[in-house]
C-alpha positions as CSV (number, residue, x, y, z in Angstrom):
1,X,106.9,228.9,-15.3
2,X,108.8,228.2,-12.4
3,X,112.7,228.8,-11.8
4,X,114.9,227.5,-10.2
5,X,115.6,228.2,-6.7
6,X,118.1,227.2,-4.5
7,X,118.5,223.8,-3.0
8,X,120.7,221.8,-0.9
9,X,121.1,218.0,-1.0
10,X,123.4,215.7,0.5
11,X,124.0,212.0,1.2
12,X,124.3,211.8,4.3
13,X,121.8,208.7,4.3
14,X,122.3,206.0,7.1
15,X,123.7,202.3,5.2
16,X,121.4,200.9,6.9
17,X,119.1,202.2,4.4
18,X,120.9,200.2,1.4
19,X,120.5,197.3,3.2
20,X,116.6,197.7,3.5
21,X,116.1,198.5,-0.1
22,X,118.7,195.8,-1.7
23,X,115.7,193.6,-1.1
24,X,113.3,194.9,-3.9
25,X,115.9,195.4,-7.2
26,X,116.7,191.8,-6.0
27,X,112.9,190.5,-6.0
28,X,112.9,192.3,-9.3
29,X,115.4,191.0,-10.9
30,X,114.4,187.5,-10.4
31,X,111.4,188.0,-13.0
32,X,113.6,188.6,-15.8
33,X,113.3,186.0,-18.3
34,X,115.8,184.1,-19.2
35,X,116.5,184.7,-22.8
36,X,118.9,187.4,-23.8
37,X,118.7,187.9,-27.5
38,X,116.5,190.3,-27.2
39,X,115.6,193.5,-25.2
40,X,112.4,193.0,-23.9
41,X,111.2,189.3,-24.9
42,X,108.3,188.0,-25.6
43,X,104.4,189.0,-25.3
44,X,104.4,188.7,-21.3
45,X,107.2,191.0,-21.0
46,X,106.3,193.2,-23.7
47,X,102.7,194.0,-22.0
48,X,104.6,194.5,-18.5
49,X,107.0,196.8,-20.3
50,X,103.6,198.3,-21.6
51,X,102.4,198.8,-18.2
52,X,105.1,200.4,-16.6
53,X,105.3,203.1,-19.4
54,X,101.6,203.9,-18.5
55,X,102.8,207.1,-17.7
56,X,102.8,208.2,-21.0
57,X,99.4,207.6,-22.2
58,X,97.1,210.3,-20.9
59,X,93.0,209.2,-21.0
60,X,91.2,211.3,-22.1
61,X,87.3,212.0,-23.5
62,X,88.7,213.8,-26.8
63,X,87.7,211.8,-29.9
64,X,90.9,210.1,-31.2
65,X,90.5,211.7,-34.4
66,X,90.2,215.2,-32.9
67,X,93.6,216.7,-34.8
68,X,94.1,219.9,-32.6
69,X,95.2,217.1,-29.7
70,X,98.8,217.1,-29.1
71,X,100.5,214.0,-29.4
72,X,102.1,212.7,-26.1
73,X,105.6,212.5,-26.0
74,X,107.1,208.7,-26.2
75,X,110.2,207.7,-24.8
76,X,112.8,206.1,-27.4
77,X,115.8,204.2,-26.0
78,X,118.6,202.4,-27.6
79,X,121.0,199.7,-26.4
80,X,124.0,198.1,-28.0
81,X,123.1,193.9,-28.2
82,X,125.9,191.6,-28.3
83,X,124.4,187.4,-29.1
84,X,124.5,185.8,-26.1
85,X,127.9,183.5,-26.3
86,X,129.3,186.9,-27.1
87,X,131.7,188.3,-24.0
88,X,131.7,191.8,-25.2
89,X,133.4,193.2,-21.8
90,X,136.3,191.0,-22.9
91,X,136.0,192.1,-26.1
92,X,134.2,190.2,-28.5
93,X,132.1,192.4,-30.1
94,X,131.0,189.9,-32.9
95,X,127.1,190.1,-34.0
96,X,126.6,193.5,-31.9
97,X,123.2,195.0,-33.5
98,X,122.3,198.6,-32.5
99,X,118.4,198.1,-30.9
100,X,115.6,201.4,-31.1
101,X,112.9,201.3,-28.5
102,X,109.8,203.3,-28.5
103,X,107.6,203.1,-25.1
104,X,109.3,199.6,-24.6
105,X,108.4,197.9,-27.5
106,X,111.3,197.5,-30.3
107,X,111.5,199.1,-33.2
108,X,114.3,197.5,-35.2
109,X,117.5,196.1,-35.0
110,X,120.5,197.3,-37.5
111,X,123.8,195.7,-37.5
112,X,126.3,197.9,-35.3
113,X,129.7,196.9,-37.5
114,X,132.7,195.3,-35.9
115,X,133.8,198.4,-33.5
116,X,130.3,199.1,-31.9
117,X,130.9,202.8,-30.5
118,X,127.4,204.0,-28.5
119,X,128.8,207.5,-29.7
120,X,128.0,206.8,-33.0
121,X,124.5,206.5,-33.1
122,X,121.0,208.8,-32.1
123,X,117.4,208.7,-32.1
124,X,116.0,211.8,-34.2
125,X,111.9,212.4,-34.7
126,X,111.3,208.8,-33.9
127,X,114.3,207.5,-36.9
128,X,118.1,205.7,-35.4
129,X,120.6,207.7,-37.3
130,X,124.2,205.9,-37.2
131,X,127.3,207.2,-38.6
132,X,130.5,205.2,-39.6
133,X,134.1,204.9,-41.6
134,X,133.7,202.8,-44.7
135,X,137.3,202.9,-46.2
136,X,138.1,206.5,-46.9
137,X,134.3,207.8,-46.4
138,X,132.1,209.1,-43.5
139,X,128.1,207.1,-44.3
140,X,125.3,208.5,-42.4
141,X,122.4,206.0,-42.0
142,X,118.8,206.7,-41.6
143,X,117.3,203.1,-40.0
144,X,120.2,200.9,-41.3
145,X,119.7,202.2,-44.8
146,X,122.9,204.4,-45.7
147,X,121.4,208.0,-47.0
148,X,124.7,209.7,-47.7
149,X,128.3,209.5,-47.7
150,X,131.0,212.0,-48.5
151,X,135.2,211.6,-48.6
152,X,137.1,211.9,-45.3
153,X,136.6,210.4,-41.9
154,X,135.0,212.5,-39.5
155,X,133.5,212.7,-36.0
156,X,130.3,214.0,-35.4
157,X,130.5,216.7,-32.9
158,X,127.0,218.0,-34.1
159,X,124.3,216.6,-35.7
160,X,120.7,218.3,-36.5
161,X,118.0,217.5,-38.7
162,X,116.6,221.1,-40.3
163,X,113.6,220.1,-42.5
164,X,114.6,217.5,-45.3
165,X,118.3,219.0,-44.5
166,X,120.7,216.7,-42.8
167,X,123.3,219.3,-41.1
168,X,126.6,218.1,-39.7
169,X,129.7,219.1,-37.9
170,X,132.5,216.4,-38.3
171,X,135.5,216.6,-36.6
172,X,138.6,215.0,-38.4
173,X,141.1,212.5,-36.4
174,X,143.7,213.6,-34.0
175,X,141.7,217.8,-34.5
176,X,143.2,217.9,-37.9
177,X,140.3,220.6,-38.7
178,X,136.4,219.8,-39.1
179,X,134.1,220.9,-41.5
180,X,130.0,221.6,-41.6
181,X,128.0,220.2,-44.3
182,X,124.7,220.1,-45.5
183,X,123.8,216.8,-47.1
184,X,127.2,215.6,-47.1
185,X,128.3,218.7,-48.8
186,X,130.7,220.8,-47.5
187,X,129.4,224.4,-46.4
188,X,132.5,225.3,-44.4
189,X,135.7,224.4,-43.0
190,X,138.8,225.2,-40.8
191,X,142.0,223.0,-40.8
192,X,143.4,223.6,-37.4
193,X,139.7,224.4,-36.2
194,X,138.6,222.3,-33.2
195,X,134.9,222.1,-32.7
196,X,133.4,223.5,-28.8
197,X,130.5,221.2,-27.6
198,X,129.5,217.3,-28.5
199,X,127.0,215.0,-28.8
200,X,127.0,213.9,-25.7
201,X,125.3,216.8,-24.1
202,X,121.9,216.1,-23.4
203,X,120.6,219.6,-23.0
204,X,121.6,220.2,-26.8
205,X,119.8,218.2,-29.0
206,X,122.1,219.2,-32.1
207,X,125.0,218.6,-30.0
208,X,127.6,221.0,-31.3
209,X,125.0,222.5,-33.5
210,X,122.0,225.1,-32.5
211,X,119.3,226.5,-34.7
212,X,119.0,229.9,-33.7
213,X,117.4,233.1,-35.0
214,X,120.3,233.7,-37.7
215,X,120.6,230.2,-38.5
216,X,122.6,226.4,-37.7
217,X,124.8,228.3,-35.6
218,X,128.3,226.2,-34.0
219,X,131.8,227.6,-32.3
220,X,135.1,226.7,-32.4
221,X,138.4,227.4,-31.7
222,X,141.8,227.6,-33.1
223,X,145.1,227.1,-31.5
224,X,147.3,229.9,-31.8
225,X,151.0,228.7,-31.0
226,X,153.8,231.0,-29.9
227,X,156.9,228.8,-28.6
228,X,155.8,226.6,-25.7
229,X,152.6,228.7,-25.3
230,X,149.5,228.0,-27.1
231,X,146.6,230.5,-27.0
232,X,143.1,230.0,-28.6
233,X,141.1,232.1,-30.8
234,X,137.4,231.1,-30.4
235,X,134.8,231.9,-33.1
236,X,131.3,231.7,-33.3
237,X,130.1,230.6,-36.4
238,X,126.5,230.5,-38.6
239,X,126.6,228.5,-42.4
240,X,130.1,229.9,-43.6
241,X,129.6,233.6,-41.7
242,X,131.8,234.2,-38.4
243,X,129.0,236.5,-35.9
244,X,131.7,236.9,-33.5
245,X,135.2,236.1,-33.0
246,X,137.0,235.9,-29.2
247,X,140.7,237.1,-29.5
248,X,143.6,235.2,-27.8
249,X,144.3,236.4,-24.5
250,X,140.9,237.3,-23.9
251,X,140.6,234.9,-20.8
252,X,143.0,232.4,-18.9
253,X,140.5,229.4,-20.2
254,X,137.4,229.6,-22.2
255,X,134.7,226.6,-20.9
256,X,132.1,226.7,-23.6
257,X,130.8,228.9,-25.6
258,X,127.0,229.5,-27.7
259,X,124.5,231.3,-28.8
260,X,121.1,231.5,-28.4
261,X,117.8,233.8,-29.6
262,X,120.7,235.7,-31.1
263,X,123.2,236.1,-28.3
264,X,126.4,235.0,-27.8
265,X,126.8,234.2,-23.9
266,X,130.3,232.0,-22.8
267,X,131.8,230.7,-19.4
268,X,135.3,231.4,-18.9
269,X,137.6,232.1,-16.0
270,X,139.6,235.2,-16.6
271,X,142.7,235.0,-14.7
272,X,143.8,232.3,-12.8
273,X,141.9,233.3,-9.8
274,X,137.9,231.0,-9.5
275,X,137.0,234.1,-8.4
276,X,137.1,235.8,-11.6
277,X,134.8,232.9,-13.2
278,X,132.4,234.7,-15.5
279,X,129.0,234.1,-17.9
280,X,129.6,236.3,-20.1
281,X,126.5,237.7,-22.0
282,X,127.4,239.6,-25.3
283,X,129.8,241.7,-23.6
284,X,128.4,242.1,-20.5
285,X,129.9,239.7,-17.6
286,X,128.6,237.9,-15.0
287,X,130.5,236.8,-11.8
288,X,129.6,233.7,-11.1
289,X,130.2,233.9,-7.1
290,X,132.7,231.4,-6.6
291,X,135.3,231.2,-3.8
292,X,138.7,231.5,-4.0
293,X,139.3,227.7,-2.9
294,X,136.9,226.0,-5.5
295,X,138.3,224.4,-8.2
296,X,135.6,223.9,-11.6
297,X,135.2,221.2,-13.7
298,X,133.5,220.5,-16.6
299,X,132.0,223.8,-17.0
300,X,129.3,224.2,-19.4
301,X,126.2,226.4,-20.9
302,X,122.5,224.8,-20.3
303,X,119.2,226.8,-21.6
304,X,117.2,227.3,-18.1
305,X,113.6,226.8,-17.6
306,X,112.4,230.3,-18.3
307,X,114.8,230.6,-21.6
308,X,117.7,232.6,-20.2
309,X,121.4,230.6,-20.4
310,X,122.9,229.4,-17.1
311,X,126.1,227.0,-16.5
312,X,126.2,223.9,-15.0
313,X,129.2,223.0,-13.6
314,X,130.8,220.5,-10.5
315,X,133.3,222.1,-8.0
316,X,135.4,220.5,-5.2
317,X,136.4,222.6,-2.1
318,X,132.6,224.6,-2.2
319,X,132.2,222.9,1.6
320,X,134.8,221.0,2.0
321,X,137.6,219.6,1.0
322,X,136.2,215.8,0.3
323,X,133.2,216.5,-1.3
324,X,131.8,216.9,-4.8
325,X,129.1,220.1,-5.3
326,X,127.5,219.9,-8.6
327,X,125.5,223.0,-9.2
328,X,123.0,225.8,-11.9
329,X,124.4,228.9,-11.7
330,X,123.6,231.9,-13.5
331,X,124.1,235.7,-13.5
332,X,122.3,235.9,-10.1
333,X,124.2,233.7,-8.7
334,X,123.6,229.7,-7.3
335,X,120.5,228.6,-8.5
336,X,120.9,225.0,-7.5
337,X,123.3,222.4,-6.3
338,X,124.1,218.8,-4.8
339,X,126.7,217.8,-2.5
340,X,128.2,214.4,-1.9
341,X,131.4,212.8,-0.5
342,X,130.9,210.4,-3.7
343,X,131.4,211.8,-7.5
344,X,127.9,213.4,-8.6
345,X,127.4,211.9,-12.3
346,X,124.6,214.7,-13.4
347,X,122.4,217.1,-11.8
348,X,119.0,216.9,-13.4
349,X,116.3,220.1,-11.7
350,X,113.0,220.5,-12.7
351,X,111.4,223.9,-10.7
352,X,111.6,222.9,-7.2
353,X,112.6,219.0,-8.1
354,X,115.8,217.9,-7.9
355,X,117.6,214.3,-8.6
356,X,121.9,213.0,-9.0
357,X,123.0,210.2,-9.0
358,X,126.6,209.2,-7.4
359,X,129.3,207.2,-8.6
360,X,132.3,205.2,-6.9
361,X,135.1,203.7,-9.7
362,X,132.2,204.1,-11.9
363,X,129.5,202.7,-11.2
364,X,126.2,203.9,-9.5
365,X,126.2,204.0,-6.0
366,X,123.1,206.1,-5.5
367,X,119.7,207.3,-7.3
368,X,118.8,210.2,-5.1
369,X,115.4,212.5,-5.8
370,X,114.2,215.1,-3.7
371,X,116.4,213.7,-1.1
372,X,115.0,210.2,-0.8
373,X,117.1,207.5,-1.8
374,X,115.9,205.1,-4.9
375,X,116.0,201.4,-4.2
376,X,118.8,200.2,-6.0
377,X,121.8,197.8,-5.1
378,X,124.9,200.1,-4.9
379,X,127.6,199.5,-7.3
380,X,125.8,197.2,-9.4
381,X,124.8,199.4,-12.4
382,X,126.1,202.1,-14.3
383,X,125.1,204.3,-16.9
384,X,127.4,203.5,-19.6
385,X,126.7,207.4,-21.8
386,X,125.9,210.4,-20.3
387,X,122.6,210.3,-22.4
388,X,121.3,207.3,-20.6
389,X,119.5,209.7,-17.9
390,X,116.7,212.5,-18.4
391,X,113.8,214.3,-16.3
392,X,110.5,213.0,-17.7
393,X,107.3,213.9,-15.5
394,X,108.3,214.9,-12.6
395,X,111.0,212.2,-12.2
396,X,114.1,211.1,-13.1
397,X,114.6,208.6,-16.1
398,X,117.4,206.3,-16.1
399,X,118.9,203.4,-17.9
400,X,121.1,201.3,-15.8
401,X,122.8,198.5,-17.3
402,X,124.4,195.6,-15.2
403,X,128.4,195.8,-14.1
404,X,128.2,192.4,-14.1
405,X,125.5,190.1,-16.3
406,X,122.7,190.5,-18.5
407,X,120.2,191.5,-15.4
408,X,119.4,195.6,-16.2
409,X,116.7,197.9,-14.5
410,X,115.0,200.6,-16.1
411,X,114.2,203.3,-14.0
412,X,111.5,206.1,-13.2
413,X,110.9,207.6,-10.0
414,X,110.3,205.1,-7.9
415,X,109.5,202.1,-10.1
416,X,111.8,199.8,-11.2
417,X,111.5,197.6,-14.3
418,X,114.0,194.9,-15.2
419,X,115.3,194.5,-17.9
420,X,117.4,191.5,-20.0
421,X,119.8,191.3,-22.9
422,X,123.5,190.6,-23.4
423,X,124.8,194.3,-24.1
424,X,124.2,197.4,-22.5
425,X,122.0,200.9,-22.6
426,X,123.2,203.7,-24.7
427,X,120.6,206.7,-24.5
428,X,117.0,207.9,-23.9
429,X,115.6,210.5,-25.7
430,X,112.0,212.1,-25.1
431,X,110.1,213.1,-28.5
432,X,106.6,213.4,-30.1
């Protein structure tokens, strides 16, 4: 297994450079075909979509029936598709369908309601599972077909299927409490609790929810109000059963907090000092080596390569005072990192390998891997979740969906397939 080891990047890249490589997402774009009802139409494009996902198919002289083969992991996708009179970046969200890819070819299409939110939907062991408010209920759908709905109208914050068992961690509007429920029925709940973690991290497939050694594990915390001050009480939670609770006061701010192979680990800064930011392992801490001038953002736990917790985090002021660091970091110290004078969206490391991309107002302005730039035109994508990227052999995976138009690019490494439809990307996911 290799670790991660310490790497510097930066984008410091000549704009001359853009200019030389606008030239082949343009060429590329120009064999999109014309329709925009669907994904990936018709057989031609199908069969090109086919090809470029070649990658996944490994030949080999193994009989196919041979069971002891392991099945290659396909790559599922999903995209929110509006009809194509529909101007859904001015708001008309009419006839929007939630679309499931596998390997480029689609799966099915389910209706996506009249307030399409890309947060509301996920690709689980090859099935799209969407959640929404009907009246007074929260429905949970397996493939369009509703499989259970209970009263109240929640959130998901975590989501994890265990066996037949559909677990779930719904946060109620405006954090008036959540509860965790197995098939719709509620296991546990806290009325002022509000849920650590989301969906929307891609390193935790259950969001909010783990499955760990003592069970569906989750955290949360509870705001403990004393005139203008408000302290938090953090607890870490499996079924109904509180493992460990964090008294108030215990740190200045609390980043995340979870446990894994039966450890609680956190991130929190103990004072109001960046110095004094720690992972904290049970209760052992862990300085995490930062500098007096660096200010943190978005700090958060992510299992490493070799199955120890680290923290992924972004810092401004690490080398100077105009640029964005995003970095791994663990109880040794910096594992990895990226600088650039542009906003670093994600810092995806695989051993030695390492890929960002950067972002100005939003949009993408650079796909950058091992430190060579990807051929794409600057500012005309962006990645619309934060679930549209992942690492997939030995390069980075991305769904880019078009600022302006129906023209998008799938990309991986350095190839480039366009894509067209009248909507826009909402997540990868890698799976058997």
């Amino acid at each position: 297994m290799t670790t991660l080891s310490p790497v510097r990047h930066t984008d410091n890249i000549a704009i001359a450079l853009f200019r030389r490589v606008w030239a082949l997402p343009i060429a590329l774009l120009s064999l999109a075909a014309c329709q925009q009802e669907a994904l990936i139409p018709g057989p031609g494009r199908n069969l090109r979509m086919q090809d470029r996902y070649r990658y996944l198919v490994r030949k080999t002289d193994t009989p196919e029936n041979d069971s002891t083969v392991a099945p290659e992991p396909a790559i599922y996708y999903t995209a929110l598709a509006f009809p194509s009179w529909a101007d859904w970046r001015d708001g008309d969200l009419r006839g929007g369908e939630i679309v499931l890819y596998k390997n480029g070819a689609e799966q099915l299409r389910v209706p996506a309601g009249d307030n399409p939110d890309p947060e509301r939907h996920r690709v689980r062991s090859g099935h799209l599972w969407t959640d929404y408010i009907e009246g007074k209920e929260t429905v949970i759908a397996c493939d369009g077909e509703p499989t259970l709905r209970y009263n109240g109208e929640e959130v998901l914050m975590g989501f994890l299927l265990v066996g037949r068992q559909i677990h779930t961690l719904g946060q109620r509007p405006g954090g008036q409490g959540f509860s965790y429920r197995i098939d719709g029925k509620e296991v546990f709940s806290d009325p002022s609790g509000i849920v650590v973690g989301s969906l929307n991290q891609r390193e935790w497939p259950g969001g909010a929810l783990a499955k760990d050694l003592p069970g569906v594990c989750y955290s949360y915390g509870v705001p403990i109000r004393s005139g203008d001050k408000t302290d938090w009480e953090y607890r870490v939670m499996c079924g109904d059963s509180c493992l460990r609770m964090i008294p108030k006061g215990t740190s200045a701010r609390l980043y995340d907090l979870r446990i894994q192979h039966g450890t609680v680990y956190r991130v929190e800064q103990r004072s109001t000092s960046s110095t004094t930011t720690c992972l904290v392992r049970d209760n052992s801490y862990h300085s995490l080596g930062m500098g007096p001038s660096e200010e943190a953002h978005g700090l958060q736990l992510v299992p490493l390569e070799d199955g120890t917790m680290g923290v992924k985090g972004y810092s401004s002021g690490l080398i100077s005072s105009d640029k964005w660091t995003c970095w791994y970091r663990d109880d040794i110290g910096l594992r990895a990192q990226a600088s650039s004078n542009f906003e670093i969206h994600d810092l995806f490391v695989d051993g030695d390998h390492l890929a960002y991309l950067t972002l100005r107002s939003g949009t993408v302005c650079q796909v950058i891997q091992d430190g060579h730039l990807t051929g794409i035109s600057p500012y005309a994508y962006r990645l619309a979740t934060p679930l549209c990227a992942l690492w997939h052999r030995g390069a980075l995976l991305a769904l880019l969906s078009s600022v302006d138009g129906s023209d998008h690019l799938i990309l991986h490494g350095d190839s480039l397939t366009p894509v067209s439809f009248n909507g826009y990307f909402t997540s990868v996911y890698c799976a058997p």
